[in-house]
C-alpha atoms as a printed R data frame, in Angstrom:
    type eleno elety resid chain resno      x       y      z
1   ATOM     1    CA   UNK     A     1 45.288 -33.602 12.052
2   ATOM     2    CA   UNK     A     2 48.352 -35.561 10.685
3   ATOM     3    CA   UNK     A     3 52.280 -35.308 11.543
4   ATOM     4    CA   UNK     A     4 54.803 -36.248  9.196
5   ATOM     5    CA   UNK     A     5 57.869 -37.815 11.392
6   ATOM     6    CA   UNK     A     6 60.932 -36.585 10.485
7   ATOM     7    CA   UNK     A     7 63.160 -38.330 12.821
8   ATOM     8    CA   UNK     A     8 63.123 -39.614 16.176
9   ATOM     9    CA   UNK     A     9 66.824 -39.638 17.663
10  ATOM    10    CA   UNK     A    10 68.546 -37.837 19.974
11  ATOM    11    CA   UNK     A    11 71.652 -36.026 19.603
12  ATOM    12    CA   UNK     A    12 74.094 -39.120 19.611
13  ATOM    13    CA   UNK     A    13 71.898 -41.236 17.361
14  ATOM    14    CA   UNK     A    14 73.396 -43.133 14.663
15  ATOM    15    CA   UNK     A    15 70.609 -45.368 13.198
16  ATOM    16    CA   UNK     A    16 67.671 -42.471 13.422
17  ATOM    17    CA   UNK     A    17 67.116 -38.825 12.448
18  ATOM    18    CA   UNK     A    18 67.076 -36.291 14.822
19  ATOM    19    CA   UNK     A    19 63.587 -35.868 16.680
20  ATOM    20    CA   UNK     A    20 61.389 -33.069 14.560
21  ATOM    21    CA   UNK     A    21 57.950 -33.205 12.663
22  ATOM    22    CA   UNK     A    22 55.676 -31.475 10.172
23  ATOM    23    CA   UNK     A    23 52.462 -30.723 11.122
24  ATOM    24    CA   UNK     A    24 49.954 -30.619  8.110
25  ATOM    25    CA   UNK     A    25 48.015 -27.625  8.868
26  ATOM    26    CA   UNK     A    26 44.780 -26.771  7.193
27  ATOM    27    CA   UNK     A    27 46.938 -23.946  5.716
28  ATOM    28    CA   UNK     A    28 50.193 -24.778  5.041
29  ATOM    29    CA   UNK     A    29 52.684 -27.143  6.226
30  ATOM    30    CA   UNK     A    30 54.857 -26.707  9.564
31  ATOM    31    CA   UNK     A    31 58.384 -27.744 10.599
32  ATOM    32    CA   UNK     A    32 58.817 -28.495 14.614
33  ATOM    33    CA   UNK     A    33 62.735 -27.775 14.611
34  ATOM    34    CA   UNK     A    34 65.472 -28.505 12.253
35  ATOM    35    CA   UNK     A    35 67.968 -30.769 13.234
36  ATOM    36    CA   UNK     A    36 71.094 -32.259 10.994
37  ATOM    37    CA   UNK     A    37 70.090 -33.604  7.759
38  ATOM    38    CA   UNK     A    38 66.977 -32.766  8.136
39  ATOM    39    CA   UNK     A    39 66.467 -31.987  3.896
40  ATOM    40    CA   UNK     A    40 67.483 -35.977  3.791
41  ATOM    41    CA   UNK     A    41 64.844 -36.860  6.457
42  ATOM    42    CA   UNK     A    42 62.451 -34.648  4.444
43  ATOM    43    CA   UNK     A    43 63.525 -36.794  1.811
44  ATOM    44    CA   UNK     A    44 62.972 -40.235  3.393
45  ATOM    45    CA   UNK     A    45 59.790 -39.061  5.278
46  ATOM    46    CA   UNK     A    46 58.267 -38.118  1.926
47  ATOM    47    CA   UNK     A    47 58.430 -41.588  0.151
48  ATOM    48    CA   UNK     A    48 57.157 -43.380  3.735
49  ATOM    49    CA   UNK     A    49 54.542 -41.444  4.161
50  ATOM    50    CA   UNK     A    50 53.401 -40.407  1.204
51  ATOM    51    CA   UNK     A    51 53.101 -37.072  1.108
52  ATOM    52    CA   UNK     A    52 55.898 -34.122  0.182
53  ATOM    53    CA   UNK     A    53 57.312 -32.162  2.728
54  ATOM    54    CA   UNK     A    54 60.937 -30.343  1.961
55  ATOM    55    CA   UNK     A    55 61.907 -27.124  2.071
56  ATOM    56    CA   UNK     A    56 59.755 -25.891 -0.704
57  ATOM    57    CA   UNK     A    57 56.444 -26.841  0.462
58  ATOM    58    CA   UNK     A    58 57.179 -25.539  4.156
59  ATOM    59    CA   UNK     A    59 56.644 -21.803  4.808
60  ATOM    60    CA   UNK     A    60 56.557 -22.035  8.641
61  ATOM    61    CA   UNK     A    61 58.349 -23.583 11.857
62  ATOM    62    CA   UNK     A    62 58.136 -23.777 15.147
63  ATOM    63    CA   UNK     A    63 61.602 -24.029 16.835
64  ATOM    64    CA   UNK     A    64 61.588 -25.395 20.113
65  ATOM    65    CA   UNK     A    65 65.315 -24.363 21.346
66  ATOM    66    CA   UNK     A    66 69.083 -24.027 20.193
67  ATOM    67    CA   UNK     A    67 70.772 -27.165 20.802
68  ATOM    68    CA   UNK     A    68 72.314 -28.026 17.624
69  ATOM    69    CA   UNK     A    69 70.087 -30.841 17.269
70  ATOM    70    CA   UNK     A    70 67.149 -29.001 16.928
71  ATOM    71    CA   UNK     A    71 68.025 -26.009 14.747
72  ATOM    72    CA   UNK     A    72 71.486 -27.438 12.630
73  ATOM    73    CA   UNK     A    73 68.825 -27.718  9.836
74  ATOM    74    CA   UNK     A    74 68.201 -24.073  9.522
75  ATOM    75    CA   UNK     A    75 71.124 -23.430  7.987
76  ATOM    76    CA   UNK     A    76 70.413 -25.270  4.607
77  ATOM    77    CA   UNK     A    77 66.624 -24.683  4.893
78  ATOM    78    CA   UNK     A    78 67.670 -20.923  4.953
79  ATOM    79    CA   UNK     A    79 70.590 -20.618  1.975
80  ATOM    80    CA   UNK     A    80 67.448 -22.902 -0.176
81  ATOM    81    CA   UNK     A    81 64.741 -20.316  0.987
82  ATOM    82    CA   UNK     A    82 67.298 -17.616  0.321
83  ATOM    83    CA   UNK     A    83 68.441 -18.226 -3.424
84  ATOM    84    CA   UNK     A    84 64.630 -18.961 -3.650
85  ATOM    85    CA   UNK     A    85 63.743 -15.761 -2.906
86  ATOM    86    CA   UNK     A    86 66.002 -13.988 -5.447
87  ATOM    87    CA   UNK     A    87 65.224 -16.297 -8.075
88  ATOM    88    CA   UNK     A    88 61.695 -16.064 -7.934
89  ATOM    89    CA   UNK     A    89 60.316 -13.594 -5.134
90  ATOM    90    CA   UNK     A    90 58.960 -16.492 -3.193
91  ATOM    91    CA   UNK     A    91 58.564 -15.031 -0.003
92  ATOM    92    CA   UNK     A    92 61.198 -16.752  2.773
93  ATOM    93    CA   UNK     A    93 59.796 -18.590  5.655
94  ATOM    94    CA   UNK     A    94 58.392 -17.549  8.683
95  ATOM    95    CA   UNK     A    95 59.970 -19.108 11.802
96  ATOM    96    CA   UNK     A    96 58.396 -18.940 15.512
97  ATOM    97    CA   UNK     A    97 59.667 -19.257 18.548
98  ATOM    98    CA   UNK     A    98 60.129 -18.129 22.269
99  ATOM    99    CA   UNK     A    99 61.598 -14.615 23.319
100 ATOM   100    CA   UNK     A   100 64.393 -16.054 25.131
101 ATOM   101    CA   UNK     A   101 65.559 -18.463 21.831
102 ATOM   102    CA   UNK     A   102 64.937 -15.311 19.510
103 ATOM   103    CA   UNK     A   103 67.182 -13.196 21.257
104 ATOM   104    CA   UNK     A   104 70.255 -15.387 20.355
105 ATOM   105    CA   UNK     A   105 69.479 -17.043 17.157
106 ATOM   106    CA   UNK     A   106 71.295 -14.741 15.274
107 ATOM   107    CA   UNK     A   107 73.876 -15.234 17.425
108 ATOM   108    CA   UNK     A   108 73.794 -19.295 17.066
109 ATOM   109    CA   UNK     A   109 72.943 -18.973 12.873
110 ATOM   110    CA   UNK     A   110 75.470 -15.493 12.130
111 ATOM   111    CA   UNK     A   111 78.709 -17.014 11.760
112 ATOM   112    CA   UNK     A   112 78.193 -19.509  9.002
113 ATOM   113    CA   UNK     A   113 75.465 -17.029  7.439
114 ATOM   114    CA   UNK     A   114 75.967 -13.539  7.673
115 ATOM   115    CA   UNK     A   115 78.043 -13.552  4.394
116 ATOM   116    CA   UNK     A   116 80.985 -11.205  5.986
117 ATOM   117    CA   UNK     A   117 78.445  -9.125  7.270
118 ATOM   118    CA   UNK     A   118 76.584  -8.156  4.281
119 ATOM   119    CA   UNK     A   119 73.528 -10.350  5.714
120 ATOM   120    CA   UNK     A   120 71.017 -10.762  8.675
121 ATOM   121    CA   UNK     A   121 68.620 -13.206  9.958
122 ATOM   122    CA   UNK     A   122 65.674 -11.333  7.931
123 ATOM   123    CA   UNK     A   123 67.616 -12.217  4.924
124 ATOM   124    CA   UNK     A   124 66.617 -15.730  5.147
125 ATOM   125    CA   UNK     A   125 63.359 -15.806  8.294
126 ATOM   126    CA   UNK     A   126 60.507 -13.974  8.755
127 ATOM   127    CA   UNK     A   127 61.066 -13.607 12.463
128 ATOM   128    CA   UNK     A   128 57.704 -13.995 14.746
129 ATOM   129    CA   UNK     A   129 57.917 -14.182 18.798
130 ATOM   130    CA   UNK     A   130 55.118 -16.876 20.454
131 ATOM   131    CA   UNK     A   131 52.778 -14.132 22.632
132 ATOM   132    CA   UNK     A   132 53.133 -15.224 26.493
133 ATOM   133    CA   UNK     A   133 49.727 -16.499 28.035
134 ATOM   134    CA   UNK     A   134 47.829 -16.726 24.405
135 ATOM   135    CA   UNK     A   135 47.657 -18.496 20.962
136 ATOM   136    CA   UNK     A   136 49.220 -18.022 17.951
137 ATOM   137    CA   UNK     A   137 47.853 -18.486 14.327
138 ATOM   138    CA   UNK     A   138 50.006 -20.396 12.642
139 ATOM   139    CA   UNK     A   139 49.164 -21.750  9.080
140 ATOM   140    CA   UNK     A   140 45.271 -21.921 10.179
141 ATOM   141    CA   UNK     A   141 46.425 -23.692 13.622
142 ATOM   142    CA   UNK     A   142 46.147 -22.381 17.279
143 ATOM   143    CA   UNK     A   143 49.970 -22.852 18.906
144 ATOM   144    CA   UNK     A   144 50.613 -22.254 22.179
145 ATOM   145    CA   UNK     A   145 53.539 -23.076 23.973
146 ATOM   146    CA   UNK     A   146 54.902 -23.603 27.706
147 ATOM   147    CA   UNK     A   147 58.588 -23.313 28.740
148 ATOM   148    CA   UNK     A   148 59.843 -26.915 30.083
149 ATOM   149    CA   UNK     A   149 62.950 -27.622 32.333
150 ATOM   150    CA   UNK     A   150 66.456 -27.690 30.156
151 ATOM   151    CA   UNK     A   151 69.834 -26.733 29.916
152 ATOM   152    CA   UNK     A   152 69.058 -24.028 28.013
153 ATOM   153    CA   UNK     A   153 65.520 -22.332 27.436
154 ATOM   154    CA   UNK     A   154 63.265 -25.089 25.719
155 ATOM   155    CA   UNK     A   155 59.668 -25.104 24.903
156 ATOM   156    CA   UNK     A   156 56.556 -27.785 24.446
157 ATOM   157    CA   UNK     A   157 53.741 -26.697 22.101
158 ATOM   158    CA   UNK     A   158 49.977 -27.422 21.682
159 ATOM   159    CA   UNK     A   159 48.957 -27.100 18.619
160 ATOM   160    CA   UNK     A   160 45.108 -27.418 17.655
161 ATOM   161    CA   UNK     A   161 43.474 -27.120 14.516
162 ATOM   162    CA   UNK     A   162 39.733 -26.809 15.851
163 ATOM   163    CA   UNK     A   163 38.705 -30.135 16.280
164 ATOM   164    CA   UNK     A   164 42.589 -32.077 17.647
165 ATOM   165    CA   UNK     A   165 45.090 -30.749 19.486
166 ATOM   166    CA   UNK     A   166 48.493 -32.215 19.378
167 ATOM   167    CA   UNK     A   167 50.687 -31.700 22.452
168 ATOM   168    CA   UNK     A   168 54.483 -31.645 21.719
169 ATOM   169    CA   UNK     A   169 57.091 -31.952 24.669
170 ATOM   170    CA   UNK     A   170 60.169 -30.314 23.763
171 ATOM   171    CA   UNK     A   171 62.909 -31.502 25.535
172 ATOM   172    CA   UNK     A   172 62.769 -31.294 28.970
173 ATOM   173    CA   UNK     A   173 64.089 -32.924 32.315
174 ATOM   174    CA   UNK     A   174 61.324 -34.814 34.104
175 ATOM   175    CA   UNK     A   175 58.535 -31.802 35.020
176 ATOM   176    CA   UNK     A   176 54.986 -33.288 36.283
177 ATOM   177    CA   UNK     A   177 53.131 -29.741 35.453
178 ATOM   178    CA   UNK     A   178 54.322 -29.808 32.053
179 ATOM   179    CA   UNK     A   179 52.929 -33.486 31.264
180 ATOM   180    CA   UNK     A   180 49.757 -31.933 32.805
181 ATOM   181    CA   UNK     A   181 49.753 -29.326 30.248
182 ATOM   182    CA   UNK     A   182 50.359 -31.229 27.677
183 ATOM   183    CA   UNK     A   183 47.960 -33.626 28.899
184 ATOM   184    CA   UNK     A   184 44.874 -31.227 27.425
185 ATOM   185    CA   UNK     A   185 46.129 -32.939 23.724
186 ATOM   186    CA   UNK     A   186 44.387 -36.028 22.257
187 ATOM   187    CA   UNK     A   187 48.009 -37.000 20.876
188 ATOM   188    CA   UNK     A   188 51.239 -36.526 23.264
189 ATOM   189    CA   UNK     A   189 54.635 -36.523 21.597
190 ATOM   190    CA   UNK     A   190 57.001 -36.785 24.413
191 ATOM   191    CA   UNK     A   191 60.752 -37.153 24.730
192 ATOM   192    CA   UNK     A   192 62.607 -39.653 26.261
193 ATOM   193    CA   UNK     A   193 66.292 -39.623 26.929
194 ATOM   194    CA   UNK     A   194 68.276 -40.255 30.373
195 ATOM   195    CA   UNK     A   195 68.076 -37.867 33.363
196 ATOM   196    CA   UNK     A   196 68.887 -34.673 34.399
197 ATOM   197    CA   UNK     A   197 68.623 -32.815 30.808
198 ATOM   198    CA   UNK     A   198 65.781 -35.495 29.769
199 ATOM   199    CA   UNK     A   199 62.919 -37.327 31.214
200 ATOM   200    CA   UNK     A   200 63.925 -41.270 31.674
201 ATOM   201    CA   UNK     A   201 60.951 -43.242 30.290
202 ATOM   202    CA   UNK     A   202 60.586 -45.069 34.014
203 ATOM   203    CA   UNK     A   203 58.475 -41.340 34.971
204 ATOM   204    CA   UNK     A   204 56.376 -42.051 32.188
205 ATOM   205    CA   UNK     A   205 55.821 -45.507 32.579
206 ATOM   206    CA   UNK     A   206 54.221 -44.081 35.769
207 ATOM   207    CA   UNK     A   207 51.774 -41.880 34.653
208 ATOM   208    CA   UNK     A   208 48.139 -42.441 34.522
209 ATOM   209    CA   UNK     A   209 46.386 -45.301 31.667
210 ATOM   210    CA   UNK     A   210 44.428 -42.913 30.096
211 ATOM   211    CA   UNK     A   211 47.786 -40.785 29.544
212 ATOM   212    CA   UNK     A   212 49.982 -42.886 28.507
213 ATOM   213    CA   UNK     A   213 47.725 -44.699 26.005
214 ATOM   214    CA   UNK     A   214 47.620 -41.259 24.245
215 ATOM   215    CA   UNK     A   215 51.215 -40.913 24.370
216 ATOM   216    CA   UNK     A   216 54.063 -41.757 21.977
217 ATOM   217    CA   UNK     A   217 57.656 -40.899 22.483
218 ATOM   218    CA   UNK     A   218 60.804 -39.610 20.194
219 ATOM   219    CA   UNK     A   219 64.377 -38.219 21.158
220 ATOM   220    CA   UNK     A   220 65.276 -41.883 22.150
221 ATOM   221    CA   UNK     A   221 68.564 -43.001 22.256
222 ATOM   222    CA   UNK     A   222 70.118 -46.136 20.055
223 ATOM   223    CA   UNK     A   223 70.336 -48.758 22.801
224 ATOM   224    CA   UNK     A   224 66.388 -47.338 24.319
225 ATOM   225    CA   UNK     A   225 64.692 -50.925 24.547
226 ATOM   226    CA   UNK     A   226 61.011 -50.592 23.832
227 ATOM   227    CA   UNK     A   227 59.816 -53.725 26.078
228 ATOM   228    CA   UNK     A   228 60.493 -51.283 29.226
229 ATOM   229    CA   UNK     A   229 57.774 -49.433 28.922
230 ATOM   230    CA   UNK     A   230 53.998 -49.518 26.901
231 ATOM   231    CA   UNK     A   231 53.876 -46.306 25.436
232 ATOM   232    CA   UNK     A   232 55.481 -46.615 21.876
233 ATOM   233    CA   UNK     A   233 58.248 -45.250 20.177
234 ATOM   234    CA   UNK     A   234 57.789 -43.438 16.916
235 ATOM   235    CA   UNK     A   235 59.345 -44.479 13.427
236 ATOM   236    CA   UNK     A   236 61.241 -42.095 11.659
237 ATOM   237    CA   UNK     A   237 58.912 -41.416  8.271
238 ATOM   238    CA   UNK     A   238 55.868 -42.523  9.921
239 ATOM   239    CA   UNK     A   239 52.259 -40.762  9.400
240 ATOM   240    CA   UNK     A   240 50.816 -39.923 13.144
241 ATOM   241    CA   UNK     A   241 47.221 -39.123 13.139
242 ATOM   242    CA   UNK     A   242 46.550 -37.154 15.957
């Protein structure tokens, strides 16, 4: 399995892209979240890694929770999907995500989209809710997900595609049973940010060998010095194989 990295920032950075992803799945391309410019880091991801990934080739994404670093992007991705659609019939994208985050997207998204009223989320997502306790098949890849410890409600995925699984942290305040979860992937993407919304890297510095040699992080702040810890930062554009 491979992971295009779209960005690797937190909400404050200045010199890196907000922390998202697309999974190359063995049907179809998915987005983890959609934070600010994410159509640039598209952009820049594509000529580093050498492969395209925009808002045309992606026809599903996982959205981990509502902070505006994590779903700003949805905005564009859905006017593009949108006049799409009514230009050519191209279906518009399907978007997953947790009960509790589907219940108020609308909300979040409405008033910059919902054209005086004359428009609705289905007008630009194919809405799907993640089933509790099981997998979902998502562009010929098994996702499940586990709620960690945020602000607000905020997910972590596995993602499989039969022979790797990829284990994606959302953000989340320091939570030992979630790093066991995700601990089932061969690949860990986990955040890193200071404490209480985020887990400080000193937690994961303290985790097992055999974990934290299969662990990289992202959602790292500007000044994050990578000598504090071994487990490495991502690049924004990088290829990950999982």
């Amino acid at each position: 399995m491979k992971v295009v990295v779209l960005g690797t920032g937190d909400a404050f950075s200045k010199r890196n892209f907000g922390t998202s992803a697309v999974v190359i799945g063995p049907r179809g391309q998915v987005l983890i979240d959609a934070p600010d410019s994410v159509l640039r880091a598209m952009a820049a991801a594509s000529r580093s890694a050498g492969i395209d990934v925009g808002p045309m080739t992606i026809d599903d994404i996982l959205l981990t929770h509502l902070h505006g670093d994590h779903v700003n992007g949805l905005e564009a991705i859905g006017f593009l999907r949108w006049l799409e659609q009514r230009a050519t019939g191209r279906p518009i994208p399907r978007l997953h995500t947790t009960a509790p985050v589907a219940a108020r997207l609308w909300e979040r998204l409405a008033p910059a989209m919902d054209q005086a009223g004359t428009a609705n989320l289905a007008d630009y997502f194919e809405l799907h809710v993640l089933p509790t306790g099981s997998a979902a098949e998502i562009a010929g890849l098994s996702v499940r997900h586990r709620m960690g410890r945020h602000t607000i409600p905020c997910c972590g995925f596995l993602i499989a595609d039969g022979s790797r699984t990829l284990g994606w942290s959302g953000d989340t305040a320091w939570d030992p049973d979630h790093v066991e979860w995700l601990s089932q992937a061969d690949r860990v993407v986990h955040e890193t940010s200071p404490a209480p919304a985020h887990t400080p890297v000193e937690y994961l510095n303290a985790l097992p060998d055999g974990l934290r040699r299969k662990m990289v992080l992202v959602h790292a702040s500007d000044d994050f010095d990578p000598s504090g810890t071994d487990i490495r930062l991502l690049r924004d554009g990088e290829m990950l194989d999982v």
